[in-house]
N, C-alpha and C positions, 0 to 999 in steps of 0.2 A: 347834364349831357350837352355837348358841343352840338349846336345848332346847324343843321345841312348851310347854311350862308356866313353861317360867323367864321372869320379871318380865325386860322389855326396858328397856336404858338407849336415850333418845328424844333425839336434839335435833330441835326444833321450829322451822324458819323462817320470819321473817314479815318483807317489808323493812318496812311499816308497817304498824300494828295499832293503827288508831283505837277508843278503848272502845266506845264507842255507836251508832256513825252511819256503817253500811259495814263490809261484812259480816268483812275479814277480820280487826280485832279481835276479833270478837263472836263467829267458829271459832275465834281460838287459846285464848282463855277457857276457852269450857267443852269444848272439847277435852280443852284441858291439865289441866283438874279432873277430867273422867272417866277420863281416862287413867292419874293419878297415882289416884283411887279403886279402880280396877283393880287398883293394885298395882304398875305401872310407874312408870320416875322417868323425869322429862319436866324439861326445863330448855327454854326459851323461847330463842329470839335475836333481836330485834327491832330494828329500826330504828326509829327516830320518827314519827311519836306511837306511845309505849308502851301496850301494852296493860293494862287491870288483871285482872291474875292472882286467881286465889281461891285458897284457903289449901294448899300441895304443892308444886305447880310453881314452879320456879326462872324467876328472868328475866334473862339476860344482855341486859346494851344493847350492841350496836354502831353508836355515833352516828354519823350522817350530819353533811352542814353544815347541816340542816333547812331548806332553799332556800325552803321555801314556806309557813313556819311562819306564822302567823298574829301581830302585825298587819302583816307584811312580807314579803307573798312576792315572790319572782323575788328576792330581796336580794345585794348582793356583801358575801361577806365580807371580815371585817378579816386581814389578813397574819397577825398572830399567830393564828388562829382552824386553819390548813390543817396536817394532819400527819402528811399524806404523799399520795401521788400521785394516789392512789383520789379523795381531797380537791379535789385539781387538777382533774383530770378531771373530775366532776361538774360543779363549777362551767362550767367552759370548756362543758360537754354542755348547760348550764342556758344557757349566753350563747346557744348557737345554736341556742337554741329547740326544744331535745332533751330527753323526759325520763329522767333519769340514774338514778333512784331503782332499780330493779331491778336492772341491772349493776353499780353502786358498788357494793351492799349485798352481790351473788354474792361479790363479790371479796373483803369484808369478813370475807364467814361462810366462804370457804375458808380464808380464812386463821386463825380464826378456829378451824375444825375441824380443819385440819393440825397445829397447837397442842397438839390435845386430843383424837387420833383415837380410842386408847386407851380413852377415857372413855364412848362410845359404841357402839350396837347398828347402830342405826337413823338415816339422817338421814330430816327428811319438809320437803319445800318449800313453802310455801303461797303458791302464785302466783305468784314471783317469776319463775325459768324465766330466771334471768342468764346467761350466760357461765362463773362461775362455779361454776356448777353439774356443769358439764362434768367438772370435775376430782374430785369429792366421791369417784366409783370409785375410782380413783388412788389417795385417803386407806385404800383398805380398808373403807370403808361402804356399805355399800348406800341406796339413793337411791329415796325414795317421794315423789309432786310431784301436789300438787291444784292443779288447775284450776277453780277454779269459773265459769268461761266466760270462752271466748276474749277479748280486749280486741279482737282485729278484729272484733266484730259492734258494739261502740261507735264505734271505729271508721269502720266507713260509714255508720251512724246519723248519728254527728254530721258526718262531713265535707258529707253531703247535706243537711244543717242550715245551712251556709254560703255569703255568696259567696266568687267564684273567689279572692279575694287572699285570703280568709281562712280557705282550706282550701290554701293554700302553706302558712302558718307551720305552721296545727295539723299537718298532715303530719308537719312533723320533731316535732311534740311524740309524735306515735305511730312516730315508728324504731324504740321498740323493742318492739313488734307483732313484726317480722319476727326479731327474737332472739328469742323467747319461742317463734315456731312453729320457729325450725332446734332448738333448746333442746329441744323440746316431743318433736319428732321423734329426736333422740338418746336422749333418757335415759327413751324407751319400750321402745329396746332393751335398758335395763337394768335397769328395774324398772318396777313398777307405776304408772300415773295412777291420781288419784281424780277423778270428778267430781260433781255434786250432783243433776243429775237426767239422763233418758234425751233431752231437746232438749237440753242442754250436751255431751252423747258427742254428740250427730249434729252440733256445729259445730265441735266440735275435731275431729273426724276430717274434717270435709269441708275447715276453714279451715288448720289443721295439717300434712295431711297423716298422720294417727297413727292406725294399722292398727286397727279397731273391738275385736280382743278384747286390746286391752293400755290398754284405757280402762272403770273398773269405778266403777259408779254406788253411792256413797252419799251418799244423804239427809242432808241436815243438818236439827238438832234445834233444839229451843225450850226454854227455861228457864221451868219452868210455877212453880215456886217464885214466881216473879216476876211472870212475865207472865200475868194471871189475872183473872176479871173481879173486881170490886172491890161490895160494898156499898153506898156511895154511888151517889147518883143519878147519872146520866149527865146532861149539858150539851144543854139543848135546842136542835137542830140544830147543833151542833159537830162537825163535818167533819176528823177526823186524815189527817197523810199523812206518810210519811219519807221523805227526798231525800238521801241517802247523800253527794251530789255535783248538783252545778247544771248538768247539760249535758245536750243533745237528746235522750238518750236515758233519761232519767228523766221525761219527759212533765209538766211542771213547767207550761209553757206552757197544755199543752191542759187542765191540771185550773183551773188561774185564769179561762184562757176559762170553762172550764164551769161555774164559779163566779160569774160575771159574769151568766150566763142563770138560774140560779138564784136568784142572790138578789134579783132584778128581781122576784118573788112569791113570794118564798118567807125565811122569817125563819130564816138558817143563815149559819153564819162558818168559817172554815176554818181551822185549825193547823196549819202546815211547820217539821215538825223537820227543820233545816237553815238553813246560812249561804245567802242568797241571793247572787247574782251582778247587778250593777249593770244587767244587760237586765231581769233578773227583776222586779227592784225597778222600772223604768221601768213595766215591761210590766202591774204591779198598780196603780200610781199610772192608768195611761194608760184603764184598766176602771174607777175609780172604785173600788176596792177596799180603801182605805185602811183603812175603818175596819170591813170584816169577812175581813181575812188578816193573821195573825200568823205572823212566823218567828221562833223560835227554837232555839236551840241550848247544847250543854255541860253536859245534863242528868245528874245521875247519877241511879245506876240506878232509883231509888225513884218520883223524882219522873218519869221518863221512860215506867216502865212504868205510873206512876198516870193519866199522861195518856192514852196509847194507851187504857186501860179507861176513860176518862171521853166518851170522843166516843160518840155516836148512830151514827155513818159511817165509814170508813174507805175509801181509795183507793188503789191502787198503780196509777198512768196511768202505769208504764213502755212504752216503743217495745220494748223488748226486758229481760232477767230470766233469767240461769243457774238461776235457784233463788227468793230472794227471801225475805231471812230476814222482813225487814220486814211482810209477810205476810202468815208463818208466827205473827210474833210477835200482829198483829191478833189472827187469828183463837185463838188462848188467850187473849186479854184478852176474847175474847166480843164484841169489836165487828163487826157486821155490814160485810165485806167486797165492797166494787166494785172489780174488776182488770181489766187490760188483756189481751185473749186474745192474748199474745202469749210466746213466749218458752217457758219452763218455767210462766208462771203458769196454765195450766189442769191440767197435770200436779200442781201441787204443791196447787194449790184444792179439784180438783175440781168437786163442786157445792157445796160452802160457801160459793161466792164467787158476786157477780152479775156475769158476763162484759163486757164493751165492747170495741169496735174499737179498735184502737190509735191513739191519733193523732185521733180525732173526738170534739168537746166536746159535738156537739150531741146524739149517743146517750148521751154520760156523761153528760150535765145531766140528761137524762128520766128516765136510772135516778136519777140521786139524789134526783130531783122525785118519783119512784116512792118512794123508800123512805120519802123526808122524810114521803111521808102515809098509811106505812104499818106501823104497829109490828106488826102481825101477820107480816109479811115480814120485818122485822129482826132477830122474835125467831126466828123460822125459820135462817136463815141462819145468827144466833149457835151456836144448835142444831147443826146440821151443822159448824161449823169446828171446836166443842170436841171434839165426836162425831171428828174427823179426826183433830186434833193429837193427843187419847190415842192414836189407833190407828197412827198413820204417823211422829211427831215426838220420838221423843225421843234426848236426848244421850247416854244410855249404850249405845242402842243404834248410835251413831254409833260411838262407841270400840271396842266392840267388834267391827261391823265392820271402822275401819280399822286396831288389829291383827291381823288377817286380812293387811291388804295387805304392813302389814308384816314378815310370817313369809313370806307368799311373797316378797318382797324378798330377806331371810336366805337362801329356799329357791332362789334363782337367782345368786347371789352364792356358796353352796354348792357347786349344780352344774356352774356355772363353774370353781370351783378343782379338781374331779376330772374334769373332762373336759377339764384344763387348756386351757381358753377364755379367756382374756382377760374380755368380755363377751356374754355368752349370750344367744341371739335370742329 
């Protein structure tokens, strides 16, 4: 048995781990850096896009076919490109309007780990919740699996974002929603959940099905090194926002509208960090918005967290928000935060943030018309979010407590072998 002080060997799962733009690159990162700081040896397994790692932690790739890789997605592969079945299958799941990415990758990383059981303490899932994951016991490891919020509340977000033909197709894009909760509910009889705030435990346990004390809330942190406010002037009325992903429930729509009423008297521009999606792009063309919304993307780190510290404003007009590193990250760059009350974002804000309806431009516009003419207020609110992030935000206290999760993992995986249990409730 793994000794309450002895350094844990970690594998770390991610099927994709975008660097920048969504959240679960941006956990395995500084995860895997606090965790190897710790003193633990942490090796990555990632699917595509890779994450970038800081200097400790190991990165194994487990390539996909990257179906949706940029500037080609839905793409069929070439014959020589498929090598082996997992391969197949994806693809065939991507023809029929399924997304594969979570199940390939299970099947990838058991295999993967059956290879390599030996070399390991600990496995920890980060959101994937494949099929695959099933089997990880079986290897002799114990099995620790965040959730940073159910994909069913995106889910019926977006399907109600649709019409009828085009909430058919998306349907089969979210199949595997329903692997993820049968998934979700097994391997809580075997080890620990993590999740990121106390509304993401109340939607896995109600969406799930997964008993409320085998679902243990930690916080995720911010990288203040980085994200920090900055010396140079801020950009007069410059409007930040990140969009992780272009769909109904990142509230992308209702911040343009609000954008649209604003700058009808008010001299402010707006930057989305983020690929926009072709309604997007119509739907700013169609406001006359040309030429005060910029999107871009592929930032590294430097110049990504220089922008966040250079806006006057910040927005998070998500429908819905497990957590929301995006945020998190505002409010240490000291930029005066407007959120959507919905989700984890009042939990995670507090009052450092200026509240709004979900979903309504016309109260978002007023608050940013409020703040746009009021720097007495801006600097208040900066005040409160940094006052927050030191006292509630940081990464080593994430790692430490998700070794916690993972000792009790070890510690049921233990009393399973002497009470010769198979898998312990």
């Amino acid at each position: 048995m793994v000794t309450a002080d002895r350094p844990l060997r970690i594998a770390l799962l991610s099927y994709r781990s975008k660097p920048h733009c969504g959240g679960q690159g941006v956990y395995v990162r500084h995860l895997s850096r606090e965790l190897d700081a710790l003193g633990h040896r942490v090796e990555v397994f990632s699917g595509q896009p890779y994450p970038d790692l800081d200097q400790g932690p190991r990165l194994t790739e487990l390539p996909s076919l990257d179906l949706y890789r940029e500037p080609d997605p839905f793409r069929t592969p070439r014959w020589g490109e498929y090598r082996d079945w997992a391969d197949v299958l994806e693809t065939v799941m991507m023809w029929g309007g399924a997304f594969p990415e979570p199940l390939t990758f299970s099947i990838r990383a058991r295999r993967a780990l059956a290879a390599r059981a030996g070399d390991f303490d600990v496995v920890h899932d980060n959101q994937g919740l494949g099929y695959g994951m099933l089997g990880v016991r079986r290897l002799g490891l114990p099995l620790v699996t965040s959730i940073h919020h159910p994909i069913s509340v995106d889910k019926r977000i977006d399907l109600a974002s649709l019409g009828r033909l085009d909430r058919l197709s998306r349907r089969r894009w979210y199949g595997f929603v329903r692997m993820q909760a049968r998934v979700a509910r097994r391997v809580a009889r075997q080890g620990p959940l993590i999740t990121v705030s106390a509304s993401a435990k109340q939607d896995i346990c109600r969406d799930f099905l997964v008993p409320a004390d085998r679902v243990h809330v930690v916080p995720l942190g911010v990288d203040t090194r980085k994200f920090r406010p900055r010396q140079d002037a801020r950009v007069p009325g410059r409007i930040i926002a990140v969009a992780s992903a272009d769909s109904a429930i990142k509230g992308v729509a209702t911040l343009l509208h609000a954008v649209g009423k604003l700058v009808t008297d008010r001299d402010a521009h707006l930057v989305i960090v983020g690929k926009p999606s072709p309604a997007t792009e119509k739907l700013a063309t169609e406001l006359c918005l040309a030429d005060r919304v910029r999107f871009t993307h592929g930032l590294d780190d430097e110049a990504f967290s220089a922008l966040l510290a250079s806006a006057e404003m910040a927005v998070v007009p998500s429908l819905y928000e497990g957590f929301s590193l995006p945020a998190v990250e505002h409010m240490a760059s000291g930029t005066p935060l407007v959120a959507s009350r919905s989700g984890a974002l009042p939990e995670v804000t507090g009052e450092a943030a200026a509240l709004v309806t979900p979903g309504d431009s016309e109260e978002l516009a007023a608050v940013l018309r409020r703040l746009h003419d009021s720097p007495a207020e801006r600097a208040a609110l900066a005040e409160r979010a940094l006052r927050r992030v030191g006292e509630r935000f940081a990464w080593p206290a994430v790692a430490r407590a998700t070794v916690a999760q993972y000792r009790e993992a070890l510690y049921l995986k233990f009393m399973g072998r002497r009470d010769g249990a198979g898998t312990p409730c």
